[in-house]
C-alpha positions as CSV (number, residue, x, y, z in Angstrom):
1,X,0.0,0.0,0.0
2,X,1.3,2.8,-1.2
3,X,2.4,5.6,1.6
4,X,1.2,9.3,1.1
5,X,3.8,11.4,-0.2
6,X,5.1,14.4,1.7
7,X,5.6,17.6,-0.4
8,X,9.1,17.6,-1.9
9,X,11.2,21.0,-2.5
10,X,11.3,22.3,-5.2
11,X,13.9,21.4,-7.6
12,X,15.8,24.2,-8.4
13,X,15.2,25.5,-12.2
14,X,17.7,26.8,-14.6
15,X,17.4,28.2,-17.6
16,X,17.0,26.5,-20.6
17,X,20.5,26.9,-22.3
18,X,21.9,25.4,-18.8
19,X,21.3,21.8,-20.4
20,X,23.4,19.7,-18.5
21,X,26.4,18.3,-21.1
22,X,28.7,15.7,-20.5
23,X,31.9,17.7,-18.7
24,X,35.2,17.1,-20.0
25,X,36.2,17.9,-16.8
26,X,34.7,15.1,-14.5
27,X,35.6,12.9,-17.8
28,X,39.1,13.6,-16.9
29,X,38.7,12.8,-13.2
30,X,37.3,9.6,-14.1
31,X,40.2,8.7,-16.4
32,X,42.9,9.6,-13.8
33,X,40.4,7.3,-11.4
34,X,40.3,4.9,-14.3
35,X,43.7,4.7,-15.3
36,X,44.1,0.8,-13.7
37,X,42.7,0.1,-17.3
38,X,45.8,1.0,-19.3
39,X,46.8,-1.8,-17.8
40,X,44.2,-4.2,-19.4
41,X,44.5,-5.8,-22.6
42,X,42.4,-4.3,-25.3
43,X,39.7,-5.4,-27.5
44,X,37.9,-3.1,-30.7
45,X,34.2,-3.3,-31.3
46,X,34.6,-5.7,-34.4
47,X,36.5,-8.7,-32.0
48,X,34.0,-8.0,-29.6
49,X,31.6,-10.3,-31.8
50,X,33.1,-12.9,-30.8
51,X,31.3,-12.8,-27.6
52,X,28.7,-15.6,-27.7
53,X,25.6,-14.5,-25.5
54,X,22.8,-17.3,-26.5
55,X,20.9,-17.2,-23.1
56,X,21.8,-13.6,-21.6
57,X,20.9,-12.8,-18.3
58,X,21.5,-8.8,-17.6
59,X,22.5,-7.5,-14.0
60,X,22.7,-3.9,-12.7
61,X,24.7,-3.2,-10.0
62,X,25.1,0.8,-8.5
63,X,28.3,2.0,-6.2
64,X,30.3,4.6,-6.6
65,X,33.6,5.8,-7.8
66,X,36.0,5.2,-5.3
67,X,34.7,1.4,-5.0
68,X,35.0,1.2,-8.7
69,X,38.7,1.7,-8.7
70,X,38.8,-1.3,-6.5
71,X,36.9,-3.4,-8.6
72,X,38.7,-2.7,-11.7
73,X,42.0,-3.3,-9.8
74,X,40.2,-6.5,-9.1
75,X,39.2,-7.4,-12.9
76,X,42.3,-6.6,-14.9
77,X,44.0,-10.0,-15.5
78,X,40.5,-11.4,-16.1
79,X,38.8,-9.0,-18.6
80,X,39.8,-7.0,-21.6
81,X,38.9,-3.6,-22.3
82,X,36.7,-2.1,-25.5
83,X,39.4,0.5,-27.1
84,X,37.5,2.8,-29.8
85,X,39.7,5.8,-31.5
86,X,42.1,5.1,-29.0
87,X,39.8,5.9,-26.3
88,X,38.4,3.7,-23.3
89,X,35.3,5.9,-21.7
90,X,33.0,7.0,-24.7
91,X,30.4,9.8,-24.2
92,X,26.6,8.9,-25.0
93,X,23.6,11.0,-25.1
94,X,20.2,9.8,-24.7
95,X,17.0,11.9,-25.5
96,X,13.3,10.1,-23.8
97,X,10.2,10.8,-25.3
98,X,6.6,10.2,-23.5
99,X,3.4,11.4,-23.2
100,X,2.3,14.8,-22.2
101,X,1.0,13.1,-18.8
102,X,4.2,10.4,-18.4
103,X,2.0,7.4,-19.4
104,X,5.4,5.3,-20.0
105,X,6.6,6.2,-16.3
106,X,3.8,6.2,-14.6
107,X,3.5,2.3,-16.1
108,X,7.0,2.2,-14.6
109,X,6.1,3.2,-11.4
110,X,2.8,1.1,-11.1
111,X,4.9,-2.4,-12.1
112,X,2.8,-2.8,-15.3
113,X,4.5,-5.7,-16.4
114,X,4.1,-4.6,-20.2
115,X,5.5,-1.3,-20.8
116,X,7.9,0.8,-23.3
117,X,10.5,3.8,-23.8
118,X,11.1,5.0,-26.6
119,X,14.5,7.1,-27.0
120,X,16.9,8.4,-29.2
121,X,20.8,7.3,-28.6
122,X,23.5,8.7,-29.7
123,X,26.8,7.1,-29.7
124,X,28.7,10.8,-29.6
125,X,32.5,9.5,-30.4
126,X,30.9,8.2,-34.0
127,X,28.0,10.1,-34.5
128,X,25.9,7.3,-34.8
129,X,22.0,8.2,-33.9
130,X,19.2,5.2,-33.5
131,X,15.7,5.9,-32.7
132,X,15.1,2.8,-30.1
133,X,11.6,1.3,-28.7
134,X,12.4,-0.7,-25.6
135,X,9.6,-3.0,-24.9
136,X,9.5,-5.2,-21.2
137,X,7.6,-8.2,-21.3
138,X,5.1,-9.7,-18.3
139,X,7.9,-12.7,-18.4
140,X,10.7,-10.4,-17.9
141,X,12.3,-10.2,-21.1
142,X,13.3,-6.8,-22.6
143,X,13.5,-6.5,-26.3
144,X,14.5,-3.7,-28.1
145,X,14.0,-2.3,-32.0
146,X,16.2,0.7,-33.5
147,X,16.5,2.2,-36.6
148,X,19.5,4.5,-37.8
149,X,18.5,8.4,-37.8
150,X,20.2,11.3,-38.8
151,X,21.0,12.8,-35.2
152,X,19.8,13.3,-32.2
153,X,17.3,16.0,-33.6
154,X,15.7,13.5,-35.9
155,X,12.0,14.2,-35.3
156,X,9.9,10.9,-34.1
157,X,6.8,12.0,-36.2
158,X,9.1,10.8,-39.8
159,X,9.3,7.5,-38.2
160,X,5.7,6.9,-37.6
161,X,5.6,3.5,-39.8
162,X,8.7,2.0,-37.4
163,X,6.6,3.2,-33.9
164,X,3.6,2.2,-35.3
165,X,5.1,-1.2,-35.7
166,X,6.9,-1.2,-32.0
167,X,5.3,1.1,-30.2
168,X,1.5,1.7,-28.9
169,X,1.8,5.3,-28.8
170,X,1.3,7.8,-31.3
171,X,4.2,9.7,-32.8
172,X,2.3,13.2,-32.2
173,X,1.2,12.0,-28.9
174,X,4.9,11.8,-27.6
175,X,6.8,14.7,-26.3
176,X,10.5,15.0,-25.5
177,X,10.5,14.3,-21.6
178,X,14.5,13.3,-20.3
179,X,17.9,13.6,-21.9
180,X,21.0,12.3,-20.3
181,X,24.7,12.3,-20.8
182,X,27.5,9.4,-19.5
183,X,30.4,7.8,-20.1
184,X,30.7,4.3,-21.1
185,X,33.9,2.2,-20.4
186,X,33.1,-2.1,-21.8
187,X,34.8,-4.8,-20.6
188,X,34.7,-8.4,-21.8
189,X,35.9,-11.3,-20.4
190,X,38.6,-13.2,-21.7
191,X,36.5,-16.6,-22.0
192,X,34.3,-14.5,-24.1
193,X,31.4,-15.5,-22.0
194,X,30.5,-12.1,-20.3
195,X,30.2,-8.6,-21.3
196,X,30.2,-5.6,-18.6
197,X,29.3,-1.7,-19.1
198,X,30.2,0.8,-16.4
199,X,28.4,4.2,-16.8
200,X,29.9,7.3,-15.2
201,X,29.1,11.2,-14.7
202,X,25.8,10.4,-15.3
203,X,24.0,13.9,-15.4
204,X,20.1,14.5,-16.6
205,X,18.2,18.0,-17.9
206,X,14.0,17.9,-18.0
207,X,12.5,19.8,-21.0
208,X,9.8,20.6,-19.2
209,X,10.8,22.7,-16.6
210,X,14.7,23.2,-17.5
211,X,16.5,21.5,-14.5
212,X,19.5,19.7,-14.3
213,X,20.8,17.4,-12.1
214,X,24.3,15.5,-12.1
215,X,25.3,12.5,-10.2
216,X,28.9,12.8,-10.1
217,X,30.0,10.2,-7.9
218,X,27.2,7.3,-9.2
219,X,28.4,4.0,-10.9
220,X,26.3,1.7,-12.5
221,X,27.3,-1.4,-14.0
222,X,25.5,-3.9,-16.0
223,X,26.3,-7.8,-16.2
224,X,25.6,-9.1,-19.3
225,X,27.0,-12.7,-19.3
226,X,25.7,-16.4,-20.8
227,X,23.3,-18.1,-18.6
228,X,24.8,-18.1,-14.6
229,X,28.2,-19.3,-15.8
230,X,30.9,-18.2,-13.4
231,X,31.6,-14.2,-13.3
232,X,34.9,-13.0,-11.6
233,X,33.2,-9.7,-11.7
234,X,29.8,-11.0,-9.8
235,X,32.7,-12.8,-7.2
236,X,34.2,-9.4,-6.5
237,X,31.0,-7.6,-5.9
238,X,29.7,-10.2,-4.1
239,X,33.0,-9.6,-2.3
240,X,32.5,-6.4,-1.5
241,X,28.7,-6.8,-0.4
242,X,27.6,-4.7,-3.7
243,X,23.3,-6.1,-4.3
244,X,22.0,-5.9,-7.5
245,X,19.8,-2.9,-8.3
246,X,17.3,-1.9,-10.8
247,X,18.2,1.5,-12.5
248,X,15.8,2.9,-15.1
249,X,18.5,6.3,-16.3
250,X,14.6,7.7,-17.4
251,X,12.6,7.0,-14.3
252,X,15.3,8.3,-12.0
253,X,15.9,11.7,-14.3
254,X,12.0,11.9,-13.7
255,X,12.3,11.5,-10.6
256,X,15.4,13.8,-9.6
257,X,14.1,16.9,-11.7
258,X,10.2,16.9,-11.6
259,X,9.2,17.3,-8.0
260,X,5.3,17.2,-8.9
261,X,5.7,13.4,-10.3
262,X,4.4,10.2,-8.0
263,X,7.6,8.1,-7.1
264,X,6.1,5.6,-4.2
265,X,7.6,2.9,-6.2
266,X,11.1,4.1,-6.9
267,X,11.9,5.6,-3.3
268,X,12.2,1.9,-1.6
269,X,14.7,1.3,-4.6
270,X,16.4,4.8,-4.5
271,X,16.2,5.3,-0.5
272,X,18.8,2.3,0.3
273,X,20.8,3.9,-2.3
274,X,21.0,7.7,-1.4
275,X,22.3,6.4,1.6
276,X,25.6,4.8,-0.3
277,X,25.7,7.7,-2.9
278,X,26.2,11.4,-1.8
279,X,25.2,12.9,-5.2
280,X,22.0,11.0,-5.2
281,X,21.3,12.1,-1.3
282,X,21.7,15.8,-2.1
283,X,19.3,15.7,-5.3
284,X,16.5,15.1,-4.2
285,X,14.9,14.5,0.1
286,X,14.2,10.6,-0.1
């Protein structure tokens, strides 16, 4: 049963040119913090193939910088790293559309078991754009559809055959909602057998209402491995008494910069973490 809500501050509004960006500076923070993986072996996108995944199983896990470091000291005779242009932490932006009234979050925040985003991604260090419909089953299963767009300004209403096909909503219904910016750093495992992503200086900007919100110091990582095969990674945060976590990047930007949404559901996830993550804490009053 849900607990009534007491009246949150409000979030502090910029102005609408103070989108939140991706900052160069916290990017070289994390690579000083990140530097352990100079040591790893490297891998490029196209060996990355080779990584057989025929009955995935995908875990998030959220911790925070200064852990990280540990764990990656942990993983480097066991894992290679993803090496693109010579570079090991790749910046991606990610635009989330919805319904004037957040019909996909507020299916988020009920549990509907079938719901949908739909987002554009862009990959910034090749330019690469995709228009993506996420779909999450009543079984679990998450299954997602993309087509290539020009950029991240692509507008949804020229791809109304592909949402019409994926998606239950209405191009001219949707509305841009939640953009984000991070930094990606992959490692796979040397078996082949196990691919991990670790996002970093995750930072969020509302069209709505203009406010931004960064979360500096916030990790999350994401198993993606075959099955429940062994995971050295999974033994070392097991290790360091790190639980799995669900993190929807859209439901917590909705959460951290629109005061005046519902969010019974999220606060027994987010609560346990505020607690862990200082950024998170000073966001928003859990």
């Amino acid at each position: 049963m849900d607990v009534q809500e007491k009246s949150a501050s409000p979030a502090k509004l910029l102005k609408p040119e103070a989108k939140s960006e991706a900052k160069p500076e916290a990017k070289s923070k994390l690579m000083q913090l990140l530097s352990e993986t100079y040591q790893y072996q490297t891998i490029t996108l196209s060996e990355m193939k080779k990584v057989s995944l025929m009955k995935r199983v995908d875990t998030k896990y959220v911790t925070t910088l200064d852990k990280l470091h540990v764990i990656l000291q942990a993983l480097r005779d066991d894992y290679f790293v993803q090496e693109t242009d010579g570079e090991q932490q790749l910046p991606y932006y990610t635009l989330y559309y919805d319904t004037p009234d957040c019909q996909m979050f507020s299916d988020h925040q009920r549990g509907k078991p079938n719901r949908q985003k739909v987002r554009i991604r862009k990959y910034c260090q090749t330019g690469q754009a995709f228009l993506e419909v996420k779909s999450k089953k009543g079984n679990g299963q998450t299954r997602k559809k993309r087509i290539a767009v020009p950029d991240e300004h692509h507008s949804i209403r020229l791809s109304e055959n592909f949402l019409a096909e994926h998606c239950p909503y209405q191009p001219q219904l949707l509305e841009k909602k939640i953009e984000n910016h991070f930094y990606r750093t992959t490692l796979v495992s040397k078996a082949l057998n196990e691919r991990v992503t670790i996002d970093t200086g995750l930072s969020f900007y509302h069209h709505g209402n203009a406010c931004s919100r960064s979360l500096d110091d916030l990790v999350i990582i994401e198993l993606k491995r075959d099955g429940h095969r062994y995971s050295k990674l999974l033994e070392v945060l097991n290790d360091m008494y790190i639980p799995s976590s669900s993190f929807s990047k859209y439901c917590v930007g909705v959460v951290l910069t629109d005061p005046s949404m519902k969010y019974h559901r999220f606060k027994e996830k987010l609560h346990p973490l505020a607690r862990r993550i200082p950024s998170l804490q000073q966001c928003y009053p859990f």
